[in-house]
C-alpha positions as CSV (number, residue, x, y, z in Angstrom):
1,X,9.5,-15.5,-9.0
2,X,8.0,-17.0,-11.8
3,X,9.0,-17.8,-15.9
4,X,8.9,-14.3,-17.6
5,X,8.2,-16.0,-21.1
6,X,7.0,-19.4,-21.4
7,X,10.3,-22.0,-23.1
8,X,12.7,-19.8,-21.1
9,X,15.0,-21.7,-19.4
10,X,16.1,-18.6,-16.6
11,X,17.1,-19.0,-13.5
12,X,14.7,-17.3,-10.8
13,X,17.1,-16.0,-7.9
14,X,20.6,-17.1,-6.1
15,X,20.7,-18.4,-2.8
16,X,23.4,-18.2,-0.2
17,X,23.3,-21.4,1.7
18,X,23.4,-20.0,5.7
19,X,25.2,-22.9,7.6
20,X,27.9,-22.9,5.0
21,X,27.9,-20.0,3.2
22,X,27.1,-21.8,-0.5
23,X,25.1,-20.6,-3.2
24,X,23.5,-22.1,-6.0
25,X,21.2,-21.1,-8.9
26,X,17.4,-22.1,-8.3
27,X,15.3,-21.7,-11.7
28,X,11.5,-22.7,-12.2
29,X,9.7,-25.9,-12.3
30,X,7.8,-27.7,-14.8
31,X,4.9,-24.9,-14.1
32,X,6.9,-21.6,-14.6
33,X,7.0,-21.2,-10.7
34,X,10.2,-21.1,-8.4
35,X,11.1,-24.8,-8.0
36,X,10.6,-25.0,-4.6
37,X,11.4,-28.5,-4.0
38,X,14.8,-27.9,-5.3
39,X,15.5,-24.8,-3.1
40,X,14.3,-26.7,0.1
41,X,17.0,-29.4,-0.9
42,X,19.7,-26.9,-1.2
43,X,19.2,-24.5,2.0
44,X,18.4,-27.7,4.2
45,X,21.0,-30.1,2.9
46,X,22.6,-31.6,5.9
47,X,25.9,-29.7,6.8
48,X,28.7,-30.5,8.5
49,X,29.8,-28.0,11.2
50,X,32.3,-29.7,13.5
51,X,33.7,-32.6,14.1
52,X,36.2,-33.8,17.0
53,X,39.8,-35.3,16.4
54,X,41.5,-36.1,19.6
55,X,44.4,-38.3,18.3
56,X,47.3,-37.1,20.1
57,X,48.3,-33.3,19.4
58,X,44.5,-32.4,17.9
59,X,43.1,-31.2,20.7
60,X,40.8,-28.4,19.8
61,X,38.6,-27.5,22.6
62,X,39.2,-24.8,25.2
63,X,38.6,-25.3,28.7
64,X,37.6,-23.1,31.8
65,X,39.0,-24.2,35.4
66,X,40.0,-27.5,34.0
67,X,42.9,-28.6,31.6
68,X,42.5,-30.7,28.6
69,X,44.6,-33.2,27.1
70,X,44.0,-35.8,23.7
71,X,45.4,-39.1,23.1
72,X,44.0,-40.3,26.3
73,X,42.8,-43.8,26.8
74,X,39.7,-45.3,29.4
75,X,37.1,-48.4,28.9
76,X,39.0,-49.9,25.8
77,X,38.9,-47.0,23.8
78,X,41.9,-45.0,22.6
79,X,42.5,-41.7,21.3
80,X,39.8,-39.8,23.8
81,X,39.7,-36.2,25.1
82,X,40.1,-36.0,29.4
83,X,39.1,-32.6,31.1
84,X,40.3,-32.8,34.6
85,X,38.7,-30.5,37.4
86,X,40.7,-27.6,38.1
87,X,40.0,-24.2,40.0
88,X,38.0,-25.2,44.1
89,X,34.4,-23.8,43.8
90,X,34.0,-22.7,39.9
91,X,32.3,-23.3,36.9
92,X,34.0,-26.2,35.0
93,X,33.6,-25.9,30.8
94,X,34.9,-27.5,27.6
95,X,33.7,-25.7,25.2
96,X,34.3,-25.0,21.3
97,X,33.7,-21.7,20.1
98,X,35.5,-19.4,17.9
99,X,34.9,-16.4,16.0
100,X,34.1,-18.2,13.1
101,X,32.2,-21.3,14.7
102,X,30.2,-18.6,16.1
103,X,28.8,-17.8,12.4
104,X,28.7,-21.5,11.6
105,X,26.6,-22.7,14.6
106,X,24.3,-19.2,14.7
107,X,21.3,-21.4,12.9
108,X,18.1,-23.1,14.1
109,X,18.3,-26.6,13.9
110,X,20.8,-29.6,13.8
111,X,22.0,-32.4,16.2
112,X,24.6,-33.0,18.1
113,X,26.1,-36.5,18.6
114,X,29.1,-37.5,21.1
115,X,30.5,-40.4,23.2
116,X,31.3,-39.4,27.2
117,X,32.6,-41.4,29.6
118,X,32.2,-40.8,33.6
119,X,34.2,-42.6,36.1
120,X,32.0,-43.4,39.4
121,X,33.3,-42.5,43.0
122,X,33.7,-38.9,42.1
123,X,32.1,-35.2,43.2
124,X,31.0,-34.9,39.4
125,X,28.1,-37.3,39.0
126,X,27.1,-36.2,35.5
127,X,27.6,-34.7,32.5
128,X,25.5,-31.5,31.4
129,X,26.2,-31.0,27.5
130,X,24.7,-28.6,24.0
131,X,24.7,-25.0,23.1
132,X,24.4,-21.9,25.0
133,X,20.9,-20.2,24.9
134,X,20.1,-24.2,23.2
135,X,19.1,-27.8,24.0
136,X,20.9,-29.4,27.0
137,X,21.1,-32.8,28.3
138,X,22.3,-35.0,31.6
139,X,24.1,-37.9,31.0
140,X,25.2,-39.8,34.0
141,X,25.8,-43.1,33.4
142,X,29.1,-44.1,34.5
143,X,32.7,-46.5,34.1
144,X,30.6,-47.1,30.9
145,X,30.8,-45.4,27.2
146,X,27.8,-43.9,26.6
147,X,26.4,-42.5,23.3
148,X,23.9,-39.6,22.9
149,X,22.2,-38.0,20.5
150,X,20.6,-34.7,20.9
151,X,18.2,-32.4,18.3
152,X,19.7,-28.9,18.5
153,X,16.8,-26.2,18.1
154,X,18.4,-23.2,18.8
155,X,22.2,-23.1,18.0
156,X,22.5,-19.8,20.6
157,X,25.9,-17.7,20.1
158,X,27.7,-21.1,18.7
159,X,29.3,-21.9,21.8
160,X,29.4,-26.0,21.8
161,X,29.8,-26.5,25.5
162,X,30.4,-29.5,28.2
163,X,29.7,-29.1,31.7
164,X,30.4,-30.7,34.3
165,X,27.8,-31.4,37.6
166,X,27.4,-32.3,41.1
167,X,23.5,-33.0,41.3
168,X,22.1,-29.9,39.6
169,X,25.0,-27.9,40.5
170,X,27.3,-26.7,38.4
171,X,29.4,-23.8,40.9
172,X,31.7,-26.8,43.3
173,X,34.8,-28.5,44.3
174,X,35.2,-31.0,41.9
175,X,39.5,-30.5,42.0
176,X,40.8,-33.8,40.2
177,X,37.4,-35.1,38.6
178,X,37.7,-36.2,35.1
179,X,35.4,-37.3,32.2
180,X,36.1,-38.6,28.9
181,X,35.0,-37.5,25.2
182,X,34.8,-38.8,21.9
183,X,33.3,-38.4,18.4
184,X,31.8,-35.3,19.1
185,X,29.5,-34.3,15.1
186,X,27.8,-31.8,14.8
187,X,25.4,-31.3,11.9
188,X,23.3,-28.6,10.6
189,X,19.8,-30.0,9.4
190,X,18.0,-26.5,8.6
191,X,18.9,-23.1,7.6
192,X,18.7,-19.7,6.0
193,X,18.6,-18.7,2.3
194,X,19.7,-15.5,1.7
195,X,19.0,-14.1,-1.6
196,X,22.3,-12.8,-3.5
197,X,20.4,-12.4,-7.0
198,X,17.2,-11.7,-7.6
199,X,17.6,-12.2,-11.7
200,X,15.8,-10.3,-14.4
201,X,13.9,-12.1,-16.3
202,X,13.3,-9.6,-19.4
203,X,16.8,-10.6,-20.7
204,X,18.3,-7.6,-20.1
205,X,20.8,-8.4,-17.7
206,X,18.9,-5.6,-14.9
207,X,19.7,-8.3,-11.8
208,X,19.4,-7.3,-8.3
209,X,22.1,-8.0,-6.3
210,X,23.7,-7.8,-2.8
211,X,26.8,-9.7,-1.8
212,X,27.0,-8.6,1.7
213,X,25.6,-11.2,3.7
214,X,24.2,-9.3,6.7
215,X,22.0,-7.1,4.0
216,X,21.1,-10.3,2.2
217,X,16.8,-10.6,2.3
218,X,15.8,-14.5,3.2
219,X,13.7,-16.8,0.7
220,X,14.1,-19.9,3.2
221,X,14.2,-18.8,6.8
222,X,14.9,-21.6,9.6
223,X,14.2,-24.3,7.2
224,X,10.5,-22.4,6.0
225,X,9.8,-21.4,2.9
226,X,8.8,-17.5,3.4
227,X,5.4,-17.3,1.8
228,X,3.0,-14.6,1.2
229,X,-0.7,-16.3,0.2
230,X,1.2,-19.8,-0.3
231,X,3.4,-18.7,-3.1
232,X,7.0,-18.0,-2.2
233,X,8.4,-14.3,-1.4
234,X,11.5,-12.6,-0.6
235,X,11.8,-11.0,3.2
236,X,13.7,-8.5,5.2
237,X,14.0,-6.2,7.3
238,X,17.1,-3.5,6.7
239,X,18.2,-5.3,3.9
240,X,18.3,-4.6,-0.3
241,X,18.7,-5.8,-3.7
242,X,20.3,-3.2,-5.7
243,X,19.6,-3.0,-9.8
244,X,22.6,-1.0,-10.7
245,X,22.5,-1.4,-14.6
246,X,18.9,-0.2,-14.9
247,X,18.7,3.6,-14.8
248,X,15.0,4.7,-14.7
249,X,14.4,8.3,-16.0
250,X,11.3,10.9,-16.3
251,X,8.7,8.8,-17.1
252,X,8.2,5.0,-16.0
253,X,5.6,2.1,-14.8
254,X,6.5,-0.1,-11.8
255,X,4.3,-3.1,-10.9
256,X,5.4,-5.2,-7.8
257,X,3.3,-8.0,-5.8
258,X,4.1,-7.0,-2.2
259,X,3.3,-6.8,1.1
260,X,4.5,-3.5,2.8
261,X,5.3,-2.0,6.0
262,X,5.8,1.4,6.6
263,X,9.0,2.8,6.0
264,X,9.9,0.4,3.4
265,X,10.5,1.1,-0.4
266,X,9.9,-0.9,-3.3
267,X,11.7,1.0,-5.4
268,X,14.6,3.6,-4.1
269,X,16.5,5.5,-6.7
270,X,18.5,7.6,-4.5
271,X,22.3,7.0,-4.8
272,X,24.0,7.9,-1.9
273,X,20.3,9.7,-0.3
274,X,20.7,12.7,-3.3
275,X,18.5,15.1,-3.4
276,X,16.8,15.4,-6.8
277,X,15.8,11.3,-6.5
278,X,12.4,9.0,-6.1
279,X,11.4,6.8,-3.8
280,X,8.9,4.9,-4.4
281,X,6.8,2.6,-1.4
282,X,5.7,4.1,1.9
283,X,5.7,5.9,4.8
284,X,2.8,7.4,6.9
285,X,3.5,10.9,4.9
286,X,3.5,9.9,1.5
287,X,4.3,7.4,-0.9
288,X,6.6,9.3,-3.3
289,X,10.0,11.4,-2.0
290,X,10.5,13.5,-4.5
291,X,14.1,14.5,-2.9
292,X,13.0,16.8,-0.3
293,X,10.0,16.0,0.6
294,X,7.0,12.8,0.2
295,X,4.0,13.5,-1.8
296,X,0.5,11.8,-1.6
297,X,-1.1,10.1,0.9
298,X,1.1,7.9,2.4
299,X,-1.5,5.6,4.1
300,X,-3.4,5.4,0.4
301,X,-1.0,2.3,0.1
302,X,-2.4,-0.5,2.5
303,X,0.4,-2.3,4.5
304,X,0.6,-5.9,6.5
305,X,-1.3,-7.0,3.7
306,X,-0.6,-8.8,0.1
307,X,-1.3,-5.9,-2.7
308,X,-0.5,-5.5,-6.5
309,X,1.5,-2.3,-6.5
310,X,1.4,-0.1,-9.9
311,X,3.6,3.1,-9.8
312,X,2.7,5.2,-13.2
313,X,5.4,8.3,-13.0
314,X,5.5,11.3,-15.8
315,X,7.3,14.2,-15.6
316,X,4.3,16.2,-14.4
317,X,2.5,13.8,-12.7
318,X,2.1,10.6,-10.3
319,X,-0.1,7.9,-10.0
320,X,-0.7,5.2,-7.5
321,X,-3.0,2.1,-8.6
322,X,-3.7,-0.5,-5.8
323,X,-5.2,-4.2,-7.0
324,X,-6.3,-2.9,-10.2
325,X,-7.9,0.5,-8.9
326,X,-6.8,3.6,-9.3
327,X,-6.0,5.4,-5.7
328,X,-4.4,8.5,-5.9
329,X,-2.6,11.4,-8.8
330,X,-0.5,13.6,-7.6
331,X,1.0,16.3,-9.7
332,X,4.9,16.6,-9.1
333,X,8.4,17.9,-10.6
334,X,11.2,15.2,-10.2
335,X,14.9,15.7,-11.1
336,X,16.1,12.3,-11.9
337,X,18.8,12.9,-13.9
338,X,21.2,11.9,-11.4
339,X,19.6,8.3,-10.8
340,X,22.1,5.4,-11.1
341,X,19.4,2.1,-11.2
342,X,17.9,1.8,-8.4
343,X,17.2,-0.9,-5.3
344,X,14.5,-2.7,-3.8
345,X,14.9,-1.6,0.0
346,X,13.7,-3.5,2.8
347,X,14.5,-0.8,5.4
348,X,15.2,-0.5,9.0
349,X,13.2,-1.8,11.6
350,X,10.4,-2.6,9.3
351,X,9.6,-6.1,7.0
352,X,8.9,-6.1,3.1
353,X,8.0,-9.1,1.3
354,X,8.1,-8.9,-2.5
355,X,7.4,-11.5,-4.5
356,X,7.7,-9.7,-8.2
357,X,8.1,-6.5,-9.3
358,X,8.1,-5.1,-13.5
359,X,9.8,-2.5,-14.1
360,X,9.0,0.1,-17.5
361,X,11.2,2.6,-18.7
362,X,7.6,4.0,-20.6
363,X,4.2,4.6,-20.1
364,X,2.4,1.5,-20.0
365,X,-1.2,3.1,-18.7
366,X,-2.6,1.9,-21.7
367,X,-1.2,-1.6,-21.1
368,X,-1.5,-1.6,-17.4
369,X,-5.2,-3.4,-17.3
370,X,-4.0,-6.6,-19.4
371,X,-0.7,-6.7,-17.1
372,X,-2.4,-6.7,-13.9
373,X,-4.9,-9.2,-14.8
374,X,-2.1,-11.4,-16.3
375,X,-0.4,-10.8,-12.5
376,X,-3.3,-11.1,-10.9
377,X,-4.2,-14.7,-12.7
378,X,-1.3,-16.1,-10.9
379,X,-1.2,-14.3,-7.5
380,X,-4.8,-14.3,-6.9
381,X,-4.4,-11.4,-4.9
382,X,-8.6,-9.7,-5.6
383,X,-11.2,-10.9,-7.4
């Protein structure tokens, strides 16, 4: 994630914008390095996610052993929601949640801002108010509006909810109790970025792509820039970014800046899992699939750690260099005449962070000191 050639004007990658689902283009800074600052903005621009009408006929929440009306009028002000008590001995809720609400208030952080209003001389003495597996609060004033203001830090499965309370109870007789509300906002202050395109910076169009959201690896996660030694990086765990313009035959060089888990690819050329395909990355058995089976050493690649990844592949042989050294050859015979690009593949139950990765349709061992230094200048992975 940093300016292939210096006076390009590239973007870097494409973010999807969690609470809302927008994306937007984030390119480099004045340095040549992802522009940080700019993706922060984006990903953590405030956001919207619901906010109450209760003129007359807008009533929108759903209620549980109590009935709900708009248009309803107490201490002045006009146009309020009333949830009268219903149902002996239950649990009393107003709540807003919906199937798509549910994907909108799934995040970390954000606040949530209403007016309630409590008549005195009732069972319910207070008001118990946030979101499921979230932030709560009591309010109890009463016969008075009251505003509150409350920092959401866990969203939960996006149920907005308003509960009713005797004490600390929750479970009574409150038949015929009411309680008032009004400019209910919630916001969304901090999100994910999920990574829709990771773009190729060689000019050749070879960008890798996902537009599924749920297989979408995060650049921002919570509000946090995902970092590898303090320089941004792509995360994920069962997710990929598929390259399906660039087809990588018989002999090739990849270089990536990663940190690897086992089980997780850096580069997998299988299309549909056929036989006859690479994989290249690791698990505990190798870290080449040559279609049926993995080849070398697999723990010759170190994992949980930043490394500078070179993959030199021939049609006869395979070679493994790791922060500039050389670890492993393996000899090998590789159909890949059936490859259709390939995708970076942060698989199941295992994390992968990459934060670049180079990709040679040729044999660039006589090349492949200068590039590591020049990637090793800027990652500062080993001395």
């Amino acid at each position: 994630m940093r300016r292939f050639t210096t006076g390009e004007d590239n973007n870097a990658i494409r973010v999807r914008r969690s609470s809302d689902d927008t994306e937007q283009d984030i390119g480099f800074d004045a340095n040549g390095y992802l522009d940080t600052t700019a993706l922060l903005a984006f990903v953590n621009e405030d956001v919207n996610q619901y906010t109450s009408d209760f003129t007359s006929g807008n009533e929108d929440l759903s209620e549980a052993n109590g009935i709900g009306t708009d248009g309803e009028s107490i201490g002045g002000v006009n146009d309020a929601y009333k949830f009268t008590l219903t149902g002996a001995s239950a649990s009393h809720l107003a709540v807003k949640a919906t199937s798509s609400d549910a994907g909108d208030f799934s995040e970390e952080v954000g606040t949530l801002t209403f007016d309630y209003y409590l008549p005195s001389g009732q069972t319910t003495d207070n008001i118990n108010a946030g979101f499921f597996s979230g932030s709560v609060m009591v309010g109890s004033v009463t016969d008075a509006w009251e505003s509150v203001s409350l920092s959401i830090t866990a969203f939960g499965n996006g149920t907005l909810f308003f509960r009713p309370r005797n004490g600390t109870t929750s479970t009574y007789n409150g038949d015929g109790d009411v309680f008032y509300l009004k400019n209910i906002v919630v916001t969304q202050t901090k999100a994910d970025g999920a990574v829709t395109t990771f773009y190729d910076q060689s000019g050749n169009g070879n960008n890798a792509t996902n537009a599924t959201a749920t297989q979408q690896p995060l650049v921002v996660s919570g509000g946090t820039l995902v970092t590898e030694n303090g320089k941004a990086a792509i995360s994920g765990t069962a997710k990929n970014l598929n390259v399906s313009s660039a087809t990588l035959q018989d002999t090739f060089d990849i270089f990536s800046i990663c940190n690897i888990n086992d089980v997780c690819y850096i580069a997998d050329m299988r299309s549909g899992d056929v036989n006859g395909t690479m994989i290249l990355g690791r698990v505990s058995t190798g870290w080449l699939f040559n279609g049926s089976s993995w080849l070398g050493n697999g723990s010759s690649v170190s994992t949980a750690t930043q490394i500078l990844a070179n993959f030199e592949i021939s049609t006869t042989s395979a070679t493994y260099h790791e922060n500039g050294l050389s670890v492993e050859t393996i000899s090998h015979s590789v159909n890949t005449s059936t490859n259709e690009g390939f995708k970076i593949d942060f698989s199941g139950g295992h994390t992968l962070k990459i934060q670049e990765l180079i990709a040679f349709d040729s044999d660039q061992s006589s090349n492949r000191t200068n590039i590591e230094t020049n990637i090793n200048d800027h990652f500062s992975i080993y001395p």
